[in-house]
C-alpha positions in Angstrom: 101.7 78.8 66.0 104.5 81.3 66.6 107.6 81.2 68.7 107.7 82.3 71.9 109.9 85.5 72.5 112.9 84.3 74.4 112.5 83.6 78.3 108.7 83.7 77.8 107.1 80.3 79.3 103.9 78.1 78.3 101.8 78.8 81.4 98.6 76.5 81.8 96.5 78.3 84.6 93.9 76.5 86.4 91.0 78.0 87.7 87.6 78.5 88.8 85.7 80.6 85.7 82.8 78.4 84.1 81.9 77.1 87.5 81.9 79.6 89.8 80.7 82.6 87.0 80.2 85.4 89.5 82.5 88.6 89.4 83.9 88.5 92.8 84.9 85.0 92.2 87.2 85.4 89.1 88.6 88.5 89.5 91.5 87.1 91.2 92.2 84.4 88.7 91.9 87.1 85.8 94.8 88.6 87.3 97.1 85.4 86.7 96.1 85.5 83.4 96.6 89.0 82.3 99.8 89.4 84.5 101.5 86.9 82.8 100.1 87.7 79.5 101.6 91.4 80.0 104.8 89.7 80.9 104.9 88.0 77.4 104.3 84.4 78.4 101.9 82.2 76.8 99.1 82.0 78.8 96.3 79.3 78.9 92.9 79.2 80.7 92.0 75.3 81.5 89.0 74.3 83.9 87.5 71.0 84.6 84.0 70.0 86.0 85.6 67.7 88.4 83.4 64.5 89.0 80.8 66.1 90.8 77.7 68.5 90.1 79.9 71.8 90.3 78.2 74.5 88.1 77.0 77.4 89.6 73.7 78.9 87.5 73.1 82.1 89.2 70.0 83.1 86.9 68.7 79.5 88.0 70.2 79.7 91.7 71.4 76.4 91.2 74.7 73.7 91.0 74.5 71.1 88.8 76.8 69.9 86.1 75.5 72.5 83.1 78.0 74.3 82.2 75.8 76.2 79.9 75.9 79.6 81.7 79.7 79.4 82.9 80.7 78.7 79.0 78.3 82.2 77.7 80.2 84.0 81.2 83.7 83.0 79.9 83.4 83.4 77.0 82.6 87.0 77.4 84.8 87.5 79.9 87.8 86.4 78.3 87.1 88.6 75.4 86.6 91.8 77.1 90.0 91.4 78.3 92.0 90.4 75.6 92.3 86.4 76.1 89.4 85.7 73.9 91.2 82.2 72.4 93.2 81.2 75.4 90.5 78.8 77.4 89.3 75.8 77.4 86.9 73.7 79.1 86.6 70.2 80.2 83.7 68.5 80.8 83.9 65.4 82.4 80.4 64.3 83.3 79.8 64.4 79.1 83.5 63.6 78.1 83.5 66.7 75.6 85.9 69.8 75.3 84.4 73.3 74.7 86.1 76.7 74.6 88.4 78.1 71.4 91.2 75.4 72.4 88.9 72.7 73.0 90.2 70.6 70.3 93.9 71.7 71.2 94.2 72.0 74.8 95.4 68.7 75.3 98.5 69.2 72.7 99.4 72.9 74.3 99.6 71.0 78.0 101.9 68.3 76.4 104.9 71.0 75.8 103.8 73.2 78.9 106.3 74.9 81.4 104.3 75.4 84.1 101.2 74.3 85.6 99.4 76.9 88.1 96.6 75.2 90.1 95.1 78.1 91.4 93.4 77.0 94.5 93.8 73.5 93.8 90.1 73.4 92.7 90.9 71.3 89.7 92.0 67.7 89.2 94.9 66.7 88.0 94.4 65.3 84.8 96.3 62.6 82.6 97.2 66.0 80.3 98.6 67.9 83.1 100.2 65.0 85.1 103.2 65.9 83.1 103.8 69.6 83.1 107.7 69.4 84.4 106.4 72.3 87.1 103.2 72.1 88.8 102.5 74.7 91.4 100.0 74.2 93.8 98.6 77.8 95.3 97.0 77.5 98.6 94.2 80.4 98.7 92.8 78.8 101.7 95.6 78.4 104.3 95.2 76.5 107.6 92.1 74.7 106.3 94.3 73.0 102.9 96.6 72.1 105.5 94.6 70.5 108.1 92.6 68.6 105.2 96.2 66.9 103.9 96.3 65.8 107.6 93.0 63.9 107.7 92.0 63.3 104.6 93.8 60.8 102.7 92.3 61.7 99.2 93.1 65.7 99.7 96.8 64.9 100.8 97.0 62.4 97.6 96.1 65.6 95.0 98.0 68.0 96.8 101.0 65.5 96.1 100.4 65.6 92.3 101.9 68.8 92.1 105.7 69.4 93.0 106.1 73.3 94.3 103.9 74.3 96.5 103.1 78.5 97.3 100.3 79.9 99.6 98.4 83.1 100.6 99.6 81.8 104.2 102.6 83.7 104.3 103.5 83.0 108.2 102.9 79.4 107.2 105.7 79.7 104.3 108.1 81.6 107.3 107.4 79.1 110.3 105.7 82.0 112.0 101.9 80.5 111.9 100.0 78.4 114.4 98.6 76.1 111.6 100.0 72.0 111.8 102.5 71.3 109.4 101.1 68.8 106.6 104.9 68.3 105.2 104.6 70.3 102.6 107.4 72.9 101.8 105.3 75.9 101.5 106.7 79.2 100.2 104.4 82.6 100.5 103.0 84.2 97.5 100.7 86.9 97.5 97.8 88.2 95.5 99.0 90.1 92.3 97.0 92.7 90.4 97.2 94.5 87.2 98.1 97.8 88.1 97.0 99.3 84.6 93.7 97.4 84.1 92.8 98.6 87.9 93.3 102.5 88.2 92.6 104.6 91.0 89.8 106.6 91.4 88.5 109.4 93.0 87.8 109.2 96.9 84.5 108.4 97.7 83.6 110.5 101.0 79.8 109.6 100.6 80.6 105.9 100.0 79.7 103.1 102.7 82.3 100.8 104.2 81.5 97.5 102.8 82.7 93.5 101.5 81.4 90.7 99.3 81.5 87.9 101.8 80.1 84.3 102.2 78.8 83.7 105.3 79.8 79.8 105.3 81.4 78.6 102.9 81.8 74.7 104.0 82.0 73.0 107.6 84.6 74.2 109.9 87.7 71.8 110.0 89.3 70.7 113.5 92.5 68.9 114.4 94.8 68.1 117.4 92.0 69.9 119.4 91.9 73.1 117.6 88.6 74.0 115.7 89.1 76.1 112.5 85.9 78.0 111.6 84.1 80.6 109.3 83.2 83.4 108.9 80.3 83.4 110.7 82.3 82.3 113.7 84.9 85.6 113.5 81.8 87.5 112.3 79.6 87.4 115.9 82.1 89.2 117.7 81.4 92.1 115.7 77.7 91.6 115.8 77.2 95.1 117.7 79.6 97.3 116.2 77.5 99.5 113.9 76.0 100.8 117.6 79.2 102.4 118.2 79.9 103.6 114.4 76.4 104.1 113.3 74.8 103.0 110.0 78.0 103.1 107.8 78.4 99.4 106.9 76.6 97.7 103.3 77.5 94.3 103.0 77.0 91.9 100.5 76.4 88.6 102.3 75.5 85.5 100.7 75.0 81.9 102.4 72.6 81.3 105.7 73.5 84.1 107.0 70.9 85.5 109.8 69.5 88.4 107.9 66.9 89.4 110.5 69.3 89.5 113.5 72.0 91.0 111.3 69.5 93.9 110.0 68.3 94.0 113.7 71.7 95.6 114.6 72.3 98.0 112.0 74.1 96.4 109.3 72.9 97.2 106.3 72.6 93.9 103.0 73.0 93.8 100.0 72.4 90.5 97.5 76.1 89.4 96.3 74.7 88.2 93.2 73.5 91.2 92.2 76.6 93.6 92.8 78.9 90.7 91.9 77.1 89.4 88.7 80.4 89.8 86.1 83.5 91.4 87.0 82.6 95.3 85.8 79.5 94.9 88.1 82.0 93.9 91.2 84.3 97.0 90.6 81.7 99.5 90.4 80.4 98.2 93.7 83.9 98.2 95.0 84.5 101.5 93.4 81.2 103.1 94.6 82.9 102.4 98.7 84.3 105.1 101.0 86.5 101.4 102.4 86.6 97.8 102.8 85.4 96.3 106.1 86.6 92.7 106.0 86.0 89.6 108.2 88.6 86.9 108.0 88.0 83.1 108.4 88.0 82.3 111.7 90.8 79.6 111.1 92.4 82.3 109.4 93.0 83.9 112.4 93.2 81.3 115.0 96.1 80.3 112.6 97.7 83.1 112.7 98.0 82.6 109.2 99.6 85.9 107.5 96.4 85.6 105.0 95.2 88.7 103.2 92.6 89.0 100.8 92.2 89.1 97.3 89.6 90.9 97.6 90.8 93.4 99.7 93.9 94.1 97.0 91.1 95.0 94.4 90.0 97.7 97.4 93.2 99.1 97.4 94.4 99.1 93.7 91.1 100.9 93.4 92.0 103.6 96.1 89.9 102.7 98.7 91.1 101.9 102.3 91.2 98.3 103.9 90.2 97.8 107.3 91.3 94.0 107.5 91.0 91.6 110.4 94.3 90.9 111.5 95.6 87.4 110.6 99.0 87.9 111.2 99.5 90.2 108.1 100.8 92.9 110.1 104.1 90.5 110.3 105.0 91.3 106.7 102.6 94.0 105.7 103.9 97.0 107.4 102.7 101.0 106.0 101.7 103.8 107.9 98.3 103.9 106.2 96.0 102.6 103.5 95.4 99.3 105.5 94.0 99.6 109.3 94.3 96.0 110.9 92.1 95.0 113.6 91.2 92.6 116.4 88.1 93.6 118.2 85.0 96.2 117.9 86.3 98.3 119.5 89.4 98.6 117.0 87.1 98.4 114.0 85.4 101.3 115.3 88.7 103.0 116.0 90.1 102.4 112.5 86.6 103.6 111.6 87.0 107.1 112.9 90.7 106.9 111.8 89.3 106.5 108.1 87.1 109.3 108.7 89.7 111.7 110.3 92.3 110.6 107.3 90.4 109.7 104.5 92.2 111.5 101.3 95.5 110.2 103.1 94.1 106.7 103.3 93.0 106.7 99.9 96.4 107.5 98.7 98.1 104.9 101.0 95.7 102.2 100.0 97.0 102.4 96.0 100.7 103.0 96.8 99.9 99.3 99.3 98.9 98.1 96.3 102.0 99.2 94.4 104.8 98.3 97.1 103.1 95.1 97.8 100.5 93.5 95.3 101.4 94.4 91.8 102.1 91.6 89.5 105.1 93.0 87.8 106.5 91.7 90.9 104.6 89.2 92.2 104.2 87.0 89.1 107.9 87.2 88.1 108.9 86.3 91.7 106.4 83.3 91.5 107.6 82.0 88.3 111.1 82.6 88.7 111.5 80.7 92.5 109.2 78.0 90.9 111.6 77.2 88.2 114.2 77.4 90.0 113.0 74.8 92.7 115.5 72.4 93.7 115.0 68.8 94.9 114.0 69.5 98.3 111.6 72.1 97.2 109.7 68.8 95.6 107.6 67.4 97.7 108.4 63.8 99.0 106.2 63.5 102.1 104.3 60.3 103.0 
């Protein structure tokens, strides 16, 4: 193999590709990987089935631990944009490798840099237990923290890695109302291709919508504080469309009730279907006058700082945000483009403000994406305070 070009790092990426093989789940990840491939590091794609049934089939609407569909998903995936032999896979419950570096993978981790769990969805493994820098990226804030605080077994992986970064930004600044778990936290943010993702037109006609999950596991509580989903922040927005009218499609998946949901106006749409590879997920994004996005209810009862991933894809794209505030408004500060709220009745305001605005929104929402999201900025920033950490940046707590 060639030399890398001087400063350029060997980057092992974990992630959640051949087990979760839906568009609206990767696109995030394929953003690490072709940000830090544009910024001339070699980057690596490494997932692991974990010990239990994790694969996602959703031509069978099933989990179990064939990674048949995942592998066909990634594969194609990764060669439509560019990183065609830069995965692997490692399949525990069979003890094989597959992917284009299966039979290398472990050798590449052996003289990696840096180690990016992304999510912290993967074990740490004997061949990445060594990677000098191992970054653990919170994409779930208040709920990773509360779990290190009453769960033995999730504080003991978190402590396998040695810098830790999160999409809780207020958590990072000691503005949040999430426990500390003891963890030195720094804030990170979503990055995003700028060149892979242009803007497009405004879409007038378009509906606001999301791709959401209605629950996506049991609601966490500690010290007397509960820390919910979805569907808990989602209820007090139950009646809105009667104030805007029929201008919401969402994709819902989960138990989500369909009837009652339907029964007020909001319009559904299958997830699977408009989130079935990641072209599929940006033509539904694309094909939206705006986002209209529910946060975690511990998201916001945390006062996290969290914004989503999802919603940078929204405004890389051109379209318009309205985002339930979390906090974000703390560090996320333009005159347009994103429209924060806290009840109906500001939904409905930021509504009409879309309407009365739009080609001004539109605008706002890629030059947010610019100022705040893209990962010329984002990934260097990352990478350079990660390797850079100093001893108390390494985590020592009990």
């Amino acid at each position: 193999m060639m030399g890398r070009p001087s400063g350029a790092l060997r980057i092992i990426v974990l992630g959640y590709v051949i087990r979760g093989p839906l568009g609206g789940m990767v696109w995030h990840h394929l953003q690490y990987l072709q940000g830090l491939a544009e910024l001339g590091h070699e980057v690596y794609f490494l997932e692991d089935s974990d010990d239990y049934p994790s694969c996602y089939d959703p031509e069978r609407g099933f989990t179990d631990i064939d990674p048949a569909y995942g592998l066909r998903f990634a594969s194609c995936v990764f060669e439509r944009i560019g990183l065609k032999e830069r995965w692997a896979y490692h399949d525990a419950h069979q003890q094989r490798w597959h992917g284009p570096r299966a039979d290398e993978m472990v050798s590449l981790c052996a003289e990696a840099d840096l180690l990016i769990n992304l999510a912290c969805v993967n074990p740490i493994r004997p061949w990445v237990a060594e990677i000098p820098v191992r970054i653990y990226l919170d994409q779930d804030p208040a709920f990773n923290q509360v779990r290190h605080l009453i769960d033995s077994k999730a504080r003991e992986s978190a402590g396998q890695h040695n810098v830790f970064f999160s999409f809780g930004e207020n958590i990072a600044r000691g503005d949040s109302l999430v426990p500390s778990d003891g963890f030195p936290w720094m804030a990170t943010r979503q990055p995003v291709v700028l060149s892979s993702v242009p803007a497009s037109a405004p879409c007038k006609d378009g509906k606001f919508t999301t791709v959401m999950q209605w629950q996506s596991y049991p609601a966490v509580e500690y010290g007397g504080h509960g820390y919910g989903m979805k569907s808990d922040s989602f209820m007090n927005f139950l009646d809105l469309p009667s104030r805007t009218g029929p201008v919401f499609n969402l994709a819902i998946g989960g138990p989500a009730p369909r009837e009652l949901l339907q029964s007020k106006g909001w319009n559904l749409q299958d997830p699977v279907e408009v989130s079935r590879d990641p072209w599929t997920y940006e033509t539904f994004i694309r094909s939206s006058k705006a986002e209209f996005g529910i946060a975690k209810h511990g998201y916001v009862e945390g006062r996290t700082g969290w914004f989503s991933e999802r919603s940078v894809f929204y405004l890389a794209t051109g379209r318009p945000v309205l985002a339930h505030e979390t906090g974000f408004s703390s560090w996320l500060k333009t005159p347009g483009g994103v429209l924060p709220f806290r009840s109906a009745s500001e939904a409905a305001s930021a509504i009409a403000e879309v309407d009365r605005r739009y080609d001004f929104h539109c605008r706002s929402a890629r030059e947010v994406a610019t100022e705040y999201f893209d990962a010329c900025k984002v990934l260097p920033d990352l990478i350079e305070r990660a390797m850079n950490a100093t001893p108390c940046d390494i985590c020592t707590a009990g």
